[in-house]
N, C-alpha and C positions, 0 to 999 in steps of 0.2 A: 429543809430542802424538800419539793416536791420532785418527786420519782415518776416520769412520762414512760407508758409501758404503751408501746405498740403492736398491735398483732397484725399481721400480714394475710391475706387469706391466698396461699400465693397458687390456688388453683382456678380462683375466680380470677387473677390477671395473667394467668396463662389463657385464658380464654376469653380474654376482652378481644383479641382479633378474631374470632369467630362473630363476634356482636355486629350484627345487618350493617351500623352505625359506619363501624370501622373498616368493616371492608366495604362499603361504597368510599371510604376516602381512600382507600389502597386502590380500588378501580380508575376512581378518575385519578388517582397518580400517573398509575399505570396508563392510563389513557394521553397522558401528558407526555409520558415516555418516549408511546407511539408516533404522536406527531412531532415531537422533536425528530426521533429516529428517520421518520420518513421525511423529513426538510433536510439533514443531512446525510442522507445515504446516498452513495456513489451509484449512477444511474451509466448502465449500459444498454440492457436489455427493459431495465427496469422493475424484473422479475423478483430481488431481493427487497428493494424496494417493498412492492405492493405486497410482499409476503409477509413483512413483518404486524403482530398484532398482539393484543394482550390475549391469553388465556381465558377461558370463560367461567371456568371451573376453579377455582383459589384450590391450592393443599389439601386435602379434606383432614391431613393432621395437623398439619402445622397452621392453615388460613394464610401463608403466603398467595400471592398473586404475582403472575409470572407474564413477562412480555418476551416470544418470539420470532424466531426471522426462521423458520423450519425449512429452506433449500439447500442443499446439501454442502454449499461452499459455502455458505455465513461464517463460518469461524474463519475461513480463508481472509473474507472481509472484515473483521474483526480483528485478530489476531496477525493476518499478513502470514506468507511462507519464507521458507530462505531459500527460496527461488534466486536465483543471480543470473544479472546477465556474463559476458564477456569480461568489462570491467569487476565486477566484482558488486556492483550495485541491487539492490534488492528488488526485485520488480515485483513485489508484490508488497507495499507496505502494510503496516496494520492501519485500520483506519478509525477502529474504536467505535464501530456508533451507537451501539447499545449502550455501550461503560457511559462512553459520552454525553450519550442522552439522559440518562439515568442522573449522573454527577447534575444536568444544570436542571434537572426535575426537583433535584434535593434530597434524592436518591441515597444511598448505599450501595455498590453494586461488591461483588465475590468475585473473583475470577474462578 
């Protein structure tokens, strides 16, 4: 019987997402994110909207690349409050559009 020995180099694939290669396809994910994001984001002012964007800068340890909505109530719009009115109803639901956008990018997203 032959005996397959594998060796792993496993600090050269800790750092294949650092490789130019990979992180332009984590950009244009990430850019894909964004325009999903912004097709479904909930428009009042329109401010959360046009806020949102990828990151220009990936992790510098890790080489993630990150898409924001940086105005101080995104998470309200994301997440929702337990705001209630009178009945007892939530007026402020979550609306998910990052998780959202993320998931139909093909994403992974963390809460």
């Amino acid at each position: 019987m032959t005996t397959i020995r594998i060796d792993l180099d496993e600090d050269a694939i800790a750092n294949l997402v650092h490789d130019p290669a990979v992180q332009a396809d984590l950009a244009a994910r990430a850019d894909a994110v964004v325009g999903v994001a912004k097709l479904t984001a909930p428009v009042d002012t329109g401010l959360y909207r046009d806020t949102i964007h990828r990151v220009e800068r990936p992790d510098p340890d890790t080489g993630a690349v990150h898409v924001d909505a940086p105005v101080h109530y995104a998470i309200y719009v994301e997440y929702g409050t337990r705001q209630t009115d009178r009945n007892g109803r939530r007026i402020h639901l979550p609306r998910h559009v990052l998780g959202n956008a993320l998931d139909a990018a093909g994403g992974d997203h963390h809460a």
